[in-house]
Structures are given as structure tokens and as C-alpha cells.
C-alpha positions as CSV (number, residue, x, y, z in Angstrom):
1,X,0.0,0.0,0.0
2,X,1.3,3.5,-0.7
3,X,-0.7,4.4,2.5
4,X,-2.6,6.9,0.0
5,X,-2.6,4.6,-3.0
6,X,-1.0,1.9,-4.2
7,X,2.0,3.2,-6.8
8,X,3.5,0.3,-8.7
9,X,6.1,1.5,-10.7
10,X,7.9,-1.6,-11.2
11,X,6.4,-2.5,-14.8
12,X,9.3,-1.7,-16.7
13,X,10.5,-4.2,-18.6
14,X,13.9,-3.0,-19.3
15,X,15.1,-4.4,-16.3
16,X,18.3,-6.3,-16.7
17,X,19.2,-9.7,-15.1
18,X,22.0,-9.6,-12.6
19,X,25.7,-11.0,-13.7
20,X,26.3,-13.6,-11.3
21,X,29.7,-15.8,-11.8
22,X,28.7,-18.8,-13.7
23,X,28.6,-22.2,-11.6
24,X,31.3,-25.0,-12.4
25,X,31.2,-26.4,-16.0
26,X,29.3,-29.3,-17.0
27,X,32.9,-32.0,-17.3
28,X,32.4,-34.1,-20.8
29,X,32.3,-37.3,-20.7
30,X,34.8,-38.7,-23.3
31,X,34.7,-42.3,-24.3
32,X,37.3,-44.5,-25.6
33,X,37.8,-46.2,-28.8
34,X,37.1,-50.0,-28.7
35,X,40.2,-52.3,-28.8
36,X,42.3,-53.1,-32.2
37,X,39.8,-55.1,-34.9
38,X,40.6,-58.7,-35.4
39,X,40.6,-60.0,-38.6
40,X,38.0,-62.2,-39.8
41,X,38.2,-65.6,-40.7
42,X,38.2,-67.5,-43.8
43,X,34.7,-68.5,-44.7
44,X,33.7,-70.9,-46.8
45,X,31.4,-68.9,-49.2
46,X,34.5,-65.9,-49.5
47,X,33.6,-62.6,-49.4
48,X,31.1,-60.4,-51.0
49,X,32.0,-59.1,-53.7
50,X,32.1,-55.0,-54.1
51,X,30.9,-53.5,-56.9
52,X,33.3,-51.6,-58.8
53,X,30.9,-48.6,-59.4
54,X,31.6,-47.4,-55.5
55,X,32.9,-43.9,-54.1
56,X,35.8,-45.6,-51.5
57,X,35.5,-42.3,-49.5
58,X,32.1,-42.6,-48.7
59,X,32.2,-44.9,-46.1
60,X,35.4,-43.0,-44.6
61,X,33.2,-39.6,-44.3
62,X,30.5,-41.2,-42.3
63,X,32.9,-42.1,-39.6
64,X,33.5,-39.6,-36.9
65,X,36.6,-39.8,-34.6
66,X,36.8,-38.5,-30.8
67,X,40.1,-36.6,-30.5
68,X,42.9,-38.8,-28.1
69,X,42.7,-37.7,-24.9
70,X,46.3,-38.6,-23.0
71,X,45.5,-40.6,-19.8
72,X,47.4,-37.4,-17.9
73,X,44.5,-35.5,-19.0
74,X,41.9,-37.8,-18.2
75,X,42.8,-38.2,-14.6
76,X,43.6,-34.7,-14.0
77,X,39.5,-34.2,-15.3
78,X,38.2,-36.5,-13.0
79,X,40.7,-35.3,-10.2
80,X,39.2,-31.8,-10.8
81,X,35.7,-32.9,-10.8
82,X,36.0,-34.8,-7.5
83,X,37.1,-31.8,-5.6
84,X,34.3,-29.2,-6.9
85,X,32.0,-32.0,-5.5
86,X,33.6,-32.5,-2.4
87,X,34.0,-28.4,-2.0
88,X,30.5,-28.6,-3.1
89,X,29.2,-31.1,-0.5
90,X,31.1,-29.1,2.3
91,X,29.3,-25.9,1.4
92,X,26.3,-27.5,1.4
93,X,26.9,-29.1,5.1
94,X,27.6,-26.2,6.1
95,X,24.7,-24.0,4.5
96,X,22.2,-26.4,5.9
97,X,23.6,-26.5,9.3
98,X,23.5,-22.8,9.1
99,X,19.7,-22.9,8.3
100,X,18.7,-25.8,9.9
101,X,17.3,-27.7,7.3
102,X,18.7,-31.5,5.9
103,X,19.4,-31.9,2.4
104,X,18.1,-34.6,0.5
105,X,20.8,-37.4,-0.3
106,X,22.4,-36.8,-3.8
107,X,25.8,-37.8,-3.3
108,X,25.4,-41.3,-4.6
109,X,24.1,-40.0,-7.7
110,X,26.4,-39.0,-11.1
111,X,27.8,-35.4,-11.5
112,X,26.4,-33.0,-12.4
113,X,23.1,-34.2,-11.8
114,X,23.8,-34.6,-7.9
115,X,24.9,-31.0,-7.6
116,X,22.0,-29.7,-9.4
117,X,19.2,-31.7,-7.6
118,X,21.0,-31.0,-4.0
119,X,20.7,-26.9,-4.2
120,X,16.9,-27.5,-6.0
121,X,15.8,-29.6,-3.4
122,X,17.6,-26.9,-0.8
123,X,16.2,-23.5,-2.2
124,X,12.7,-25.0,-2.2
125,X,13.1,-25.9,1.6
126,X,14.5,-22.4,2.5
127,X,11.8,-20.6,0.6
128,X,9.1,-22.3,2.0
129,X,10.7,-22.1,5.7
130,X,12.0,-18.8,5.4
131,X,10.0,-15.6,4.2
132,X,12.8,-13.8,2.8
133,X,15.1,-16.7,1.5
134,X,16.1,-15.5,-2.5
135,X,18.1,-17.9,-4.1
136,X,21.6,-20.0,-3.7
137,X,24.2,-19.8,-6.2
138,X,26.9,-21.7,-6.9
139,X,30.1,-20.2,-7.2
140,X,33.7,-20.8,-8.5
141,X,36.8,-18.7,-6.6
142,X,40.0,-20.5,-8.3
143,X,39.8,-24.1,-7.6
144,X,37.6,-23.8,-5.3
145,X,33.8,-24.5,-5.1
146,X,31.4,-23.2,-2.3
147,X,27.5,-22.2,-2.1
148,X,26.1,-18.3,-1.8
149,X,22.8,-17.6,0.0
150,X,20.8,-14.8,-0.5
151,X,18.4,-13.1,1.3
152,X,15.8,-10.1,0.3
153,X,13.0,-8.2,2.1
154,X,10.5,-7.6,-0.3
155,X,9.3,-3.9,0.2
156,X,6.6,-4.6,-2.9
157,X,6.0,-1.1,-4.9
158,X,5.3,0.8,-1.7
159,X,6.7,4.1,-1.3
160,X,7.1,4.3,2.8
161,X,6.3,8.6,3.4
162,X,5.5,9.5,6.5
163,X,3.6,12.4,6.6
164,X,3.8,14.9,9.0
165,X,1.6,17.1,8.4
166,X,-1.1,15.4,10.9
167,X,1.6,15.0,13.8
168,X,1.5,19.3,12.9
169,X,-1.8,19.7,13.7
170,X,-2.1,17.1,16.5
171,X,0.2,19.8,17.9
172,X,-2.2,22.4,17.5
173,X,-5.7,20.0,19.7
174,X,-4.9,19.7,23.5
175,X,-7.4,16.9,23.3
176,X,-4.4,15.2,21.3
177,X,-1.2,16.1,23.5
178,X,-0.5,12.7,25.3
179,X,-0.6,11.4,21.5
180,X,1.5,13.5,20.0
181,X,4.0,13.3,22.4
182,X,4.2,9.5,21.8
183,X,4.0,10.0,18.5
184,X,7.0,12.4,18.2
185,X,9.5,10.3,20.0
186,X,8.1,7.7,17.6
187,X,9.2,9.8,14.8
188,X,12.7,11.3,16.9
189,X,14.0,7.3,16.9
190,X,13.2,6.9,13.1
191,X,14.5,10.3,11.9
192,X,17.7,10.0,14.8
193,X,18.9,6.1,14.7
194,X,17.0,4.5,12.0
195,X,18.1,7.6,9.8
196,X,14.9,8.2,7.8
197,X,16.0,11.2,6.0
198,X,13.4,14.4,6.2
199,X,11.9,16.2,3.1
200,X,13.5,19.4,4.3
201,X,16.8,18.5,4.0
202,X,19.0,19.5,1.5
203,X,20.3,16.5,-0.3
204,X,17.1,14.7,0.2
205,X,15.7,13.3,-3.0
206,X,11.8,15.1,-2.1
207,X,13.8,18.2,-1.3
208,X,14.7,17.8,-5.0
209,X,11.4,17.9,-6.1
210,X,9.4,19.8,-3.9
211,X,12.1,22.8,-5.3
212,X,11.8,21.4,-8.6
213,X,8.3,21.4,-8.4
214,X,7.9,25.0,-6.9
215,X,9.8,26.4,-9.9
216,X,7.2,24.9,-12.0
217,X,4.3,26.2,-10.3
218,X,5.9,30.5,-10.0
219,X,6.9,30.1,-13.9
220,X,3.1,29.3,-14.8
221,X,2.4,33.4,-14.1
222,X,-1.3,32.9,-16.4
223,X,-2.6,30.4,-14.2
224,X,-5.5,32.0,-12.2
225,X,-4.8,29.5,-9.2
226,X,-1.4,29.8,-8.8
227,X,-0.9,32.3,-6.0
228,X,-3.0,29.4,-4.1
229,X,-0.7,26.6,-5.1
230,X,2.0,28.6,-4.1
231,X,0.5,28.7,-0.5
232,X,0.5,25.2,-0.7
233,X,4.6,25.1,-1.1
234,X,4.8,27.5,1.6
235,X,3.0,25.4,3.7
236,X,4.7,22.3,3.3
237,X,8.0,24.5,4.2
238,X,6.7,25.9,7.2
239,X,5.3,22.6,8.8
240,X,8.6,20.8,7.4
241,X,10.8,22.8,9.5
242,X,8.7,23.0,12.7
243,X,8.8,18.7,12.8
244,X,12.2,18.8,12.0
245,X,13.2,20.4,14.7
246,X,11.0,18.6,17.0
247,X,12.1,15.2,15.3
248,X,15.7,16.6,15.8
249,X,15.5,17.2,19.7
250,X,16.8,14.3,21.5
251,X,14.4,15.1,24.4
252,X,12.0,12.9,22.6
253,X,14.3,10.1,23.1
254,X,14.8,10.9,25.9
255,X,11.3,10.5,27.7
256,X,10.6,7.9,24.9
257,X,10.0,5.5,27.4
258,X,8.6,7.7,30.3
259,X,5.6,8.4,28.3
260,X,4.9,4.9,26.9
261,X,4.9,4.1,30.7
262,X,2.6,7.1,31.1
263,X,0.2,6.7,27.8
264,X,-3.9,5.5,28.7
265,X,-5.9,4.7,25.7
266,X,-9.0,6.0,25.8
267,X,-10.5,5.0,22.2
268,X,-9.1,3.4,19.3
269,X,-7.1,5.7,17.9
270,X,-5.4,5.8,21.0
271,X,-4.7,2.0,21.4
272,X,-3.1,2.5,17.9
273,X,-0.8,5.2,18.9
274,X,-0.3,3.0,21.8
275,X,0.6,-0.2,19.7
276,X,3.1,1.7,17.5
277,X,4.5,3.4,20.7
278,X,5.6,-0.4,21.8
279,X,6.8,-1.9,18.6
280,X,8.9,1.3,18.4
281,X,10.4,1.2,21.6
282,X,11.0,-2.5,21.3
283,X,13.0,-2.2,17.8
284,X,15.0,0.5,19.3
285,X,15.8,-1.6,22.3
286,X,17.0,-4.5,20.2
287,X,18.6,-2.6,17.9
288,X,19.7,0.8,19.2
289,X,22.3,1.9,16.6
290,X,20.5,0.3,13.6
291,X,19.8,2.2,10.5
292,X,17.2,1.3,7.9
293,X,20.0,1.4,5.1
294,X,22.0,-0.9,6.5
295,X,21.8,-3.8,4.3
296,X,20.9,-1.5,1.1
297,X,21.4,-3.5,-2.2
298,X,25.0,-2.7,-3.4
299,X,24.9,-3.0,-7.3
300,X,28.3,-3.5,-9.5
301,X,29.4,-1.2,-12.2
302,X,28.5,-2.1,-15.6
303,X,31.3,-1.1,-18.2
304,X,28.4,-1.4,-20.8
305,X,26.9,1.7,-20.6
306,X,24.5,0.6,-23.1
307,X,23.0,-2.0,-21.1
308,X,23.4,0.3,-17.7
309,X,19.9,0.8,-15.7
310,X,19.2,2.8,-13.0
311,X,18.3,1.1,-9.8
312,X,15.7,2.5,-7.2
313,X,17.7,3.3,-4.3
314,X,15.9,2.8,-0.8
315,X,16.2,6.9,0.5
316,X,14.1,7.2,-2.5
317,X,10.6,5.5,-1.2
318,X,11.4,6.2,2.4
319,X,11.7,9.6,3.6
320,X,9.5,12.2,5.7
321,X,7.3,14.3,3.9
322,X,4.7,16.4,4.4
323,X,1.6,15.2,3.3
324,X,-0.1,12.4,1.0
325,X,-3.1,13.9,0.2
326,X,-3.8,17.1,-2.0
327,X,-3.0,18.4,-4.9
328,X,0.8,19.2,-4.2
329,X,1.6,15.1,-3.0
330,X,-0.5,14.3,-6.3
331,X,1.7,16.5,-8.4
332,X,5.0,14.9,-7.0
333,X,3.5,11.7,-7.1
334,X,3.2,11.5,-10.5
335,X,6.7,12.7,-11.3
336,X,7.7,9.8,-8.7
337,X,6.4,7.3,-10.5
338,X,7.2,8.5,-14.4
339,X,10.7,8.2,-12.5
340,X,10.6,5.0,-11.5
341,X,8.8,3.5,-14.5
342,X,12.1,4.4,-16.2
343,X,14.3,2.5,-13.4
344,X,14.9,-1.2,-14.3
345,X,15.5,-2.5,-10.3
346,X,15.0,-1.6,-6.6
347,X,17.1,-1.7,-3.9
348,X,16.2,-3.7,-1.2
349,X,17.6,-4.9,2.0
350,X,19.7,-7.7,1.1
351,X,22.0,-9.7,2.7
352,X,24.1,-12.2,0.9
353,X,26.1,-15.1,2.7
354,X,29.1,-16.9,1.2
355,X,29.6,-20.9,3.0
356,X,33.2,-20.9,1.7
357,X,34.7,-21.8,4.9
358,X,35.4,-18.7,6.2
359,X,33.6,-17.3,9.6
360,X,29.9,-16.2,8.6
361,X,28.8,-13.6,10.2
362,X,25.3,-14.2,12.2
363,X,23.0,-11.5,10.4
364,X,18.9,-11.4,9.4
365,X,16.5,-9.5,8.2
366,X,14.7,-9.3,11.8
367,X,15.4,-5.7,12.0
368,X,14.1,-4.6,8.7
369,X,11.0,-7.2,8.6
370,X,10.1,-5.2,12.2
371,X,10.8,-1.9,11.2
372,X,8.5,-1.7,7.4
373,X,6.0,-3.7,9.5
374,X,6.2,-0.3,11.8
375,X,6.0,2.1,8.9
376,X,3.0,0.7,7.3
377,X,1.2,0.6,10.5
378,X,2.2,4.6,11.2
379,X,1.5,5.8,7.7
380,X,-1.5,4.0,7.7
381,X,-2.4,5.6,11.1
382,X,-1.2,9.0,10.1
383,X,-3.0,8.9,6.8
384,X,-6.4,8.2,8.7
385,X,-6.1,10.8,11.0
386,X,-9.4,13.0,11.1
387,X,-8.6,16.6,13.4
388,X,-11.2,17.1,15.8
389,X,-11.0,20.7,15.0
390,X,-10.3,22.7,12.0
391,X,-7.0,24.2,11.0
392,X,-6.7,27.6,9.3
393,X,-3.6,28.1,7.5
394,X,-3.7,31.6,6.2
């Protein structure tokens, strides 16, 4: 959900498959000629006579001969295919211990079919055990063979804006203090630790186009309405800066956990406030130096610049802003997603683990799974949100 609509900009089709390194060749199987022809025997009807009419080649170009292979050669082949299967089995020990899962039994069957069945039968396992389990890969460094696991969280075609334009006028009801307090230190952990940039920054990909956009709207000097939209930029500014420095002031971190002690729900909108107060708390506690970038897709250079496509980076559907509704979040909308139609991937929290040998490092997607749970569940919240008085902005 785009927590105003749904925006699925991910129909492009000009999206590239990733280069991976290619998994160990298939070995050829090379047979033998059969032993030296005897000579037949004297029979007593002779032999059959050959007509004299005959091409003597013909029989010579329908014979195909297998080029000698020196017995050196041969072993070495099957020396070299023994040890990618025994690196391979090793990884695979290992990748399933990792996971906890058994593999079935292939080693008893002939290479390469053995390898191939073993990581089928092992990514179906993981996928259906483990919600953001991608793919395995196998992969050649040298002579030596080993698995790759990787792991995404899929964040769909959701662009994750918090708006905070409602926390502004929560500001503004006394009815709504306890909440907004909540809800500020809330926003203070995702803006301060998580590192949720905020639309006001400079830098920030919607401070890009709210400017970009604003230059728009002053150059159209014929439209009747546009002294109003331009209100609407001014506006955005103005409650922009106020949360920023509210989300900025560490005393909301501070007496984050003093007022989830202190909150009472009194209706449902409460309980909710109340609910994201605790999972909040709770993913800062675990994770108190996390940011939401952390495990950002990294993407290689492509020397083919004909064949290069932009990639959706993450600070570009997550990010503060100041509202999703109205004319003004419908104007940048739209220029979001012409954007993104044109991009041919996404970056997404990935993690990929190599079972080479070498010390793996004990790391999940726990963190992000929480933390976009946590988003929709605020936007969602925040998006709702009916005043119980009217604001005047003049």
C-alpha cells in the first residue's frame, strides 16, 4: 500500500538480469575407442564381392573420430571434478547447518546431476521455511567450489512517506497532547537512529522535487490559481521545518520510554498510537544503533553503458514528507512514479552469505521485517487521522 494509493512503478520491462559468476562447468564425458579389430576368418562362401561402381570415400566420411585424450588428461579431469564436489558437499553441510534444514541425499548420484538436484531440493526448503530466502548460487573462486545464500525483504511497490503534516496539527488539539508526544518520540528514533532522511533537507531526493516542483508552479504566471498553489509550497516549508526540529530534539528520546509508561488509551485511535508506541520502543531496544540502510542493495558497475539501468535506491521510497493527500503530493506523485517507470531494479535490504569456509557472520532480516512492519502501520495511522478541529492556514 502507498498508505494513500498503491503506486507500482515496477512495470518496466527493461530491467536487466544480474551478472552472477557462472557455476562449475558441466565435465564431458569422453569415451574410448574400442580395442584393435581382429581379422576375420576364412569363410567358406568368401567374401562379397564389391561392386566396382563405389565412391571408396564414402564410407570413410561417415565415420566420426573422438580426438585422443592422454591418460594425464583424463585423470587430472576427473581429479578436478572430484574436488568441486567434495567443496561442493562441504558448502552444502555447512549451509544447511547454518539454516537448519537437511538436504536430500544426492551424493550417490552421477555429476552433475547430484549438484543440481541437491541446491533445488535446498532453495525449495528455505523458501518455503524462510519468508525472505532469495536464491543460492553456486560459485567458483579459483579451484575452489562453495554455495552463496541470498536473502531479500521484499518492500513490494510501496513508497514508505510519512507524513507529517497530521503530527503538525495534532500539535495544535490539546485533546491530542499525550498522543503527539508518543508520537514524536516515535518519529525522533526513526528520523535519529534508523536515519529516515526528512523532506526538508537538503540532499534529500523530495527536497529535489518539492524545489523542482515550486519552480514549475511560480513560472506558470497565467494560471488563475497559482498564488494558491504557491501557498500550498509555503505550507509544506513551514510545517517541514517545525517537525524537523521537533524530530531533531533528543528530548524525545529521551522521555521515549517515560511516556509509553505514562500513555492510557481512551478510544481506538489511542490503542493504535499506543501499539506503535511499543513496537517502536522495542526495535530501538534490540537494535539501538541500527539504521534502515544498512543492508541496502550494493549493485556493481557495468562497463556497458548501453546496457546500464538505473536502480531505485531505498532513500528514495522512504523519507518524511509532508503530506499524501492534495494536490501538491499528487503533483510529486506523479513525477515519482514516471521516474521509477524508467528505473529497471530496486534496492532492497539484502544480505548475501558466502559458506566458503570462512567465519559467517550471524546476520537477518529481523530488524528490517520489524521496522517496514512499523512504517505501514504509522502511515496507515497517520494517513487516517481525522482533526477534531479545524486548522486555518492563512
Amino acid at each position: 500500500m502507498n498508505h494513500a494509493k498503491d503506486n507500482y512503478f515496477r512495470d518496466s520491462k527493461t530491467a536487466c538480469a544480474k551478472k552472477t559468476k557462472t557455476a562449475s562447468r558441466t565435465a564431458q564425458r569422453v569415451y574410448a575407442l574400442d580395442a584393435k579389430t581382429q581379422r576375420p576368418g576364412r569363410g567358406a562362401e568368401g567374401q562379397t564381392t564389391l561392386s566396382a561402381c563405389a565412391d571408396a570415400t564414402d564410407g570413410f566420411l561417415k565415420v566420426s573420430f573422438l580426438p585422443k585424450l592422454y591418460q594425464g588428461e583424463k585423470a587430472r579431469a576427473c581429479q578436478e571434478t572430484e574436488k568441486m564436489q567434495s567443496d561442493f558437499y562441504a558448502s552444502l553441510d555447512r549451509l544447511a547447518g547454518h539454516y537448519g534444514v537437511s538436504p536430500m541425499p544426492t551424493r550417490h548420484l552421477e555429476y552433475p546431476y547430484n549438484m543440481a538436484l541437491a541446491v533445488w531440493d535446498l532453495e525449495q526448503k528455505l523458501k518455503n521455511s524462510f519468508i525472505n530466502f532469495q536464491e543460492i548460487r553456486v560459485l567458483q573462486d579459483g579451484f575452489k567450489t562453495y554455495l552463496v545464500s541470498e536473502e531479500k525483504f521484499n518492500t513490494g511497490t510501496t513508497l514508505y512517506y510519512i507524513p507529517t503534516h497530521p503530527i503538525y496539527q495534532m500539535l495544535r488539539d490539546p485533546e491530542r497532547k499525550k498522543n503527539t508526544q508518543l508520537l514524536l518520540s516515535v518519529c525522533s528514533y526513526l528520523y535519529h537512529i534508523a536515519g529516515i532522511p526528512n523532506y526538508r533537507e537538503q540532499g534529500s531526493y523530495l527536497y529535489w522535487l518539492y524545489e523542482m516542483h515550486r519552480e514549475w508552479t511560480e513560472e506558470e504566471q497565467d494560471r488563475e490559481e497559482n498564488e494558491r498553489y504557491v501557498r500550498e509550497f509555503d505550507k509544506a516549508e513551514l510545517i517541514g521545518d517545525c517537525m524537523g526540529q521537533k524530530f531533531f530534539s533528543p528530548m524525545n528520546l529521551n522521555f521515549f520510554e517515560k511516556r509509553l509508561n505514562g500513555f492510557k488509551s481512551r478510544d481506538n485511535f489511542d490503542k493504535q498510537c499506543l501499539d506503535i508506541g511499543k513496537k517502536a520502543f522495542a526495535i530501538y531496544t534490540d537494535y539501538p544503533n541500527e539504521s534502515i540502510f544498512r543492508n541496502a542493495s550494493v549493485h556493481e558497475e557495468d562497463e556497458d553503458e548501453d546496457t546500464e539501468t538505473e536502480s531505485i535506491g531505498m532513500e528514495k521510497y522512504i523519507s518524511f514528507i509532508s503530506d499524501t493527500k492534495g494536490w501538491l503530493y499528487e503533483s510529486i506523485q506523479e513525477s515519482i512514479n514516471n521516474e521509477f517507470n524508467e528505473c529497471g531494479s530496486m534496492d532492497e535490504p539484502t544480505i548475501i552469505k558466502s559458506f566458503d569456509g570462512q567465519e559467517l557472520t550471524q546476520s537477518s532480516l529481523d530488524f528490517e521485517s520489524r521496522l517496514f512492519a512499523l512504517l505501514d502501520d504509522l502511515c496507515e495511522l497517520l494517513y487516517n487521522y481525522t482533526p477534531l478541529q479545524d486548522e486555518h492556514f492563512n
